[in-house]
N, C-alpha and C positions, 0 to 999 in steps of 0.2 A: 495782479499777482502779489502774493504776501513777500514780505518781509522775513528771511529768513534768519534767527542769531548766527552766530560767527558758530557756536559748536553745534549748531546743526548743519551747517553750510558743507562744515571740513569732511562729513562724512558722504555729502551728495558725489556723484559720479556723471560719466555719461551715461546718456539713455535711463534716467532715473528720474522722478519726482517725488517731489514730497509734499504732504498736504499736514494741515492743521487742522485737528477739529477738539475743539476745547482746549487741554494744556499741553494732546499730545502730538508728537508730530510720527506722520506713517509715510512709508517706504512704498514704491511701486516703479516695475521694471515697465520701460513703456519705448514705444517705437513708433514710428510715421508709417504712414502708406497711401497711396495717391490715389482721390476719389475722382473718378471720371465724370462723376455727375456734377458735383461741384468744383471740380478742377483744377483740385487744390488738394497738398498733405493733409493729414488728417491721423491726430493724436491715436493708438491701440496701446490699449493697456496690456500688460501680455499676464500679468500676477504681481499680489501683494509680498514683498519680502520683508516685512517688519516693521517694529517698533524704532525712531530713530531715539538715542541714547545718547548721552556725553559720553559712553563708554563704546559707543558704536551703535549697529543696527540688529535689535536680537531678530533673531528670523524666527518664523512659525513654529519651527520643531524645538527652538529653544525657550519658548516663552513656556509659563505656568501647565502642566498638562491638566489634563480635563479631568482624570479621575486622582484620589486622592488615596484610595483605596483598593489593591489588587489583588484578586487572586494569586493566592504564590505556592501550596501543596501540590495541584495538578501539575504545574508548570517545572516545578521543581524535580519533581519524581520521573517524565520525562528527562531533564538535563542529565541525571545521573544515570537511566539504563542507557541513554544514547548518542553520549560524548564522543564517540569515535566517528558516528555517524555525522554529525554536526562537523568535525574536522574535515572528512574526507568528502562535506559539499563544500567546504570552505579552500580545501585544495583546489577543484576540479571547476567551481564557478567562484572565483575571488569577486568579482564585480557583483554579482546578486547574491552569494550566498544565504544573509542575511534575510533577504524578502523567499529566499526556497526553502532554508529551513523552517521559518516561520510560518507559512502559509501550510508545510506538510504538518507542524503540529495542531496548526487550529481545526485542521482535519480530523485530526483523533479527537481533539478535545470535541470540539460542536458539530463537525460537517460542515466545514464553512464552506459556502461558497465565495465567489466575486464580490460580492455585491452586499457579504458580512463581514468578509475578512478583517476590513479596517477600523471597525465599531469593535469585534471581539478581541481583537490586539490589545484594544485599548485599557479593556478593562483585567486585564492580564499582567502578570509582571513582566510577561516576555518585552513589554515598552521598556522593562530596565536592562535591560540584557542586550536588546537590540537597537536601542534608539536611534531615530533616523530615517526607518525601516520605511517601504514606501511601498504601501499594499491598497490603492484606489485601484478598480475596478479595470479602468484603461491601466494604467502600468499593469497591472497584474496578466491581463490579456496579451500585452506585449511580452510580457515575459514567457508564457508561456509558446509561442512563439516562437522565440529566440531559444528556447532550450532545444524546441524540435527540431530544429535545424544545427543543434550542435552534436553531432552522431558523436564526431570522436571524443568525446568531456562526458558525456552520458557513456559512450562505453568503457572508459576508460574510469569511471567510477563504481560501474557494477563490475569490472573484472577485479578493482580492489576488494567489493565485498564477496568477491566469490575465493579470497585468498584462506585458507586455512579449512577449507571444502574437498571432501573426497569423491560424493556422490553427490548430483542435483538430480530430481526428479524434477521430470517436462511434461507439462500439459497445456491444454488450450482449451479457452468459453470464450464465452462474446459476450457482447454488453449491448446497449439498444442506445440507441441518439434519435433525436429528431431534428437535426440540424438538416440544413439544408444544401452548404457547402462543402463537405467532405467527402472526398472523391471514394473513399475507401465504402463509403458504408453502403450496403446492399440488401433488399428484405428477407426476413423470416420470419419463424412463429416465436413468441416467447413461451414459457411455462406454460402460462394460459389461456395459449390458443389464439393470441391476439398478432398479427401479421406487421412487425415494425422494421427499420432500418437496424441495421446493425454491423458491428464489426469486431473482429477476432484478437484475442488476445493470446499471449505465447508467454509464459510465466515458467519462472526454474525455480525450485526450492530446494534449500540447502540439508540435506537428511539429516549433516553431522550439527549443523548450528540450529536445527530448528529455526528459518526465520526465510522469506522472500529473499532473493539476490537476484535476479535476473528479469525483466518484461520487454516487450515487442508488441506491436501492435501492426494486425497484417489486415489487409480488405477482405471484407464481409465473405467473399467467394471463396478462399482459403482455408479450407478444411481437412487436406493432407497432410503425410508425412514430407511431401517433400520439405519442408520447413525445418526440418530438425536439420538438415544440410546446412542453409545457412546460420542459422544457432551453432552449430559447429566450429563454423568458419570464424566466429567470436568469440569465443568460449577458450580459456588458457587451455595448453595441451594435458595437463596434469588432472583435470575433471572427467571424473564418468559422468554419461550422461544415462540417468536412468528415464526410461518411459513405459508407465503401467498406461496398458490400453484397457479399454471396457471388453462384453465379454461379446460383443458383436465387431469389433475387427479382425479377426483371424483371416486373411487369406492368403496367398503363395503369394499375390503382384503386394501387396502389403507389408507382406514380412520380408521380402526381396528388398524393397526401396529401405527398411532398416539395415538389412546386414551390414557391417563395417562401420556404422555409422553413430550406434547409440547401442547400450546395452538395454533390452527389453524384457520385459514383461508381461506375456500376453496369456489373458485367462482366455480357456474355451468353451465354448456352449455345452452344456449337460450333455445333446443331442447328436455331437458330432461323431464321425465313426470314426474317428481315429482318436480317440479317448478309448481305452479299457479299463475297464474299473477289475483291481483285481480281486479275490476271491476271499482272501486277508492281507494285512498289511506290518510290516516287519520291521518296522523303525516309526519312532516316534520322537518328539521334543516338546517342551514346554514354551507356551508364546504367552506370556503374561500369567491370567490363572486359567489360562485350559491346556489341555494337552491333545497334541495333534499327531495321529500319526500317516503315516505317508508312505509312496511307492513310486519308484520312478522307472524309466522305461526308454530304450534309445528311439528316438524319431528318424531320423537319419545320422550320417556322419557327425553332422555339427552339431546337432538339437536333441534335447531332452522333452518327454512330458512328463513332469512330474501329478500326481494323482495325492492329496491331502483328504483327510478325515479326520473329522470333528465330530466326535460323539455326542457333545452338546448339541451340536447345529443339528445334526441329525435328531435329535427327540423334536429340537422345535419346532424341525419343517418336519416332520409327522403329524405332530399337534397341529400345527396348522393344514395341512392337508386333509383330515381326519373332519376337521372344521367345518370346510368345505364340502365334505363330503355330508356332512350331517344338514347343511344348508340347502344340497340339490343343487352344489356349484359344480363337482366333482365327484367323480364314480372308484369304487371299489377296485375298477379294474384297473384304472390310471394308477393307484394306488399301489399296487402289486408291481406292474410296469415300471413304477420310478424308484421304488425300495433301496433297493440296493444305490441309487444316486443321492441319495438323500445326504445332506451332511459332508458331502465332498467339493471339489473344485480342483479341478484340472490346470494345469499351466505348462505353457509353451516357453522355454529359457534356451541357449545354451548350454552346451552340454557341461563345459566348464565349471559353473557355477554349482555353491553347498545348497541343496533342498530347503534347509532350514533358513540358509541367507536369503532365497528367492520370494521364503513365504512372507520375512517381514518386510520386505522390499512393497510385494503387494498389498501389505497389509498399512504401508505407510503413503499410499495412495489417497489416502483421506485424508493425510495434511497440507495435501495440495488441493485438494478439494472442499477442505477447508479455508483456504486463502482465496479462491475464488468468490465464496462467500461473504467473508468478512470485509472484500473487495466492492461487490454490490451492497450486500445490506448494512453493512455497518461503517462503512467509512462512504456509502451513497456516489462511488464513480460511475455509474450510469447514467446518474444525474446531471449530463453533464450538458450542454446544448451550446460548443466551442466550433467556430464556424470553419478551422481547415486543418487537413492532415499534421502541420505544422503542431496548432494549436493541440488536437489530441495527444500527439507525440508525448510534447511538455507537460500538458496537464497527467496524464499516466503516469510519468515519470517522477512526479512530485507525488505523486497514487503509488508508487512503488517505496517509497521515502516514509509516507504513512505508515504503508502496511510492516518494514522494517521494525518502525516504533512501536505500532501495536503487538507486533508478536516480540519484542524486547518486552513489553511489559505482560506478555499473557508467559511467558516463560519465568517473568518473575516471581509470579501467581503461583506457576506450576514448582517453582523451586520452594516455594515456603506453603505448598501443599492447601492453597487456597483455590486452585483451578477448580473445584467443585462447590465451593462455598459464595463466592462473589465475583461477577465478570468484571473487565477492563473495564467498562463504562462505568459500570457502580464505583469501581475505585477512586476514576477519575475524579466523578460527584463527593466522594467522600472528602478528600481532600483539596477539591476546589471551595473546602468550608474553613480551612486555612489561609489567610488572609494577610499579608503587610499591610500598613498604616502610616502614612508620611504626618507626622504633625506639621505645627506653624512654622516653624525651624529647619525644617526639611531634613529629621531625622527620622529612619524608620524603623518600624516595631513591628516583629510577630506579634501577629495575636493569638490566645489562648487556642488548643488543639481541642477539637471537642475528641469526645472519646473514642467512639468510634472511628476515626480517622487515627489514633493515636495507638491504639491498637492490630489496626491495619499495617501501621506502619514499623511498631516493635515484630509484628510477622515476617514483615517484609526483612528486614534487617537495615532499615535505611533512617539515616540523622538527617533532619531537613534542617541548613544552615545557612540565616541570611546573610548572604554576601554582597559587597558593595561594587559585582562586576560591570555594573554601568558606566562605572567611574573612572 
């Protein structure tokens, strides 16, 4: 056994060793445990805790970091669309927030998964923001976990973000796994006909904030309305809940299980006979650059059908029918037969409800169905292969945290009238070309903005300002 000096001595402890190899001396937590074969304790090391020091023991997260050099535009432009969000996970999980916010931006930035997390951290400024932050593979798996078993902190964080909400629109997809231990998931077909496990998601969108506030995650067999009941039962009392259905649910046990429960939206098949189309139409309004006009008609006591036309729509589903007909897909006579349906859409509301309010409601159907989307292919949560209901719970949830930040930044796009010029991903790229710089002193430097990013960001209307919050 060495010789230890007097100031490396004072900082030795129990259940501690220390070794010497050349000038320095290292730190390591260690423990006994009794070998039956040899019959005897027997030294385990359990991990390394540092460098020893006359000024103490620096530990692993305090010694020199590994990059010198970090990304800091991408990183930065999230901190400022989604500072509130970053708070209200730091209310709701004080002990991890840190590793939940972190892991849900490395999502937008790369798709991290487990097993990148803690390499793309690294080379990120978010190490100055967060330091400490503990994103290996096994914690990260335990964490997620631990979220999904915390119902009331998870609900009681999406009913913060559903505050200043009038309307949520509700829908449900599913996603595929090939996990093996999750009790929820059950087979189907995807897109392409290929037969996988899967399980159903139940997602709210906020109409008034443009952006996700609500998910659930229900077993694969789950494909009713009865679910909007318990959604309900969570949901502040002061939220409508909206649900545009497709134009294949109409039916009386269907629309029964919603009455009282959710305010609806249900378009009806061209074909049905309780649609009249009438003969002209006597009211109209403008829904962005078309104009539409429309007729409504009592269903019964409580219900309305309202009947819309679109003159536009109507020439292109002629044109395309006309198509078809010149193809030998479709006959002249069909043609005659559907004329008059051309260019319309029927809808089943309450009677209560303005015409005009009912159309954009359906028409804002595709923002939810664009979050379902950008949920699969672009933030890659199907991707997931997390071995128990627990685990999906959490991992979703951190999937719901993502998608907040990505529609905070596609709303920024859309306020400085870039939404058709450059997606979220290109921006992030653009600005992950912005860079800090620690020199030998450990002061650090923006580095020059190339233009293109710099440009981006006089659109945007955002000052990128290095700040020393690590500190």
């Amino acid at each position: 056994m060495i010789e230890l000096p007097e100031w490396v001595r004072q900082w030795k402890t129990k259940g501690m060793e220390i070794q010497k190899r050349g000038d320095r001396y290292y730190a390591y937590e260690i423990t006994s445990k009794w070998n039956p074969k040899k019959k005897r304790a027997q030294k385990v090391t359990l991990g390394y805790l540092g460098v020893v020091t006359p000024k103490g023991i620096v530990k692993v997260r305090d010694t020199p970091r590994r990059y010198s050099v970090w990304e800091f535009g991408n990183v930065e432009l999230i901190q400022k669309v989604s500072g509130d969000i970053e708070k209200l996970v730091r209310e709701h999980f004080p002990d991890k927030w840190k590793e939940i916010f972190s892991m849900a931006v490395l999502i937008v930035l790369y798709q991290s998964t487990l097993r990148t997390a803690k390499s793309l951290f690294e080379k990120t400024y978010l190490m100055r923001y967060y330091p400490g932050v503990r994103l290996s593979p096994k914690f990260l798996s335990k964490m997620y976990c631990d979220l999904g078993l915390r119902k009331a902190e998870r609900l009681g964080f999406m009913r913060n973000l559903l505050q200043g909400s009038d309307h949520l629109a509700v829908d449900m997809s599913f996603i595929f796994s090939e996990s093996k231990k999750v009790e929820w998931l059950e087979f189907g077909y995807n897109s392409k006909k290929e037969y996988h496990k899967q399980l159903n998601i139940l997602l709210a969108f906020s109409l008034d904030k443009k952006e996700p506030a609500y998910i659930k995650i229900l077993p694969g067999s789950i494909r009713d309305v009865s679910t909007i009941k318990c959604l309900m039962e969570e949901m502040p009392d002061d939220v409508v809940l909206v649900m545009v259905t497709d134009k294949g649910f109409y039916s009386e046990d269907n629309v029964d299980l919603l009455e009282g429960k959710v305010y609806y939206v249900i378009p009806l098949r061209r074909d049905l006979k309780i649609v009249h189309y009438p003969k002209s139409y006597d009211h109209f309004f403008k829904y962005r650059d078309r104009n539409v006009m429309y007729h409504s008609y009592p269903f019964d006591e409580k219900r309305k059908i309202i009947v819309y036309f679109d003159p536009k729509l109507k020439a292109e589903e002629e044109n395309t029918y006309l198509s078809l007909i010149s193809a030998g897909k479709k006959t002249i006579q069909g043609f005659k037969k559907l004329k008059e349906r051309f260019g319309t859409l029927a809808i089943l509301v309450k009677a209560d409800k303005k015409d005009d309010e009912v159309y954009s409601f359906y028409k804002q159907r595709g923002d939810i169905e664009e979050v379902f989307d950008i949920l699969k292919n672009v933030l890659n949560a199907d991707k997931s292969y997390l071995r128990t209901n627990e685990h999906i719970r959490g991992y979703m949830f951190v999937m719901l945290i993502s998608l907040i930040i990505h529609y905070r930044l596609l709303n920024t796009l859309r306020k400085a009238e870039l939404i058709n010029v450059v997606s979220v991903r290109e921006v992030l790229v653009y600005l992950s070309k912005i860079y800090v710089v620690e020199d030998n002193q450990g002061n650090e430097i923006l580095s020059e903005i190339p233009k293109k990013s710099r440009e981006l960001l006089e659109k945007m209307d955002v000052n990128l300002l290095l700040k020393t919050r690590h500190q």
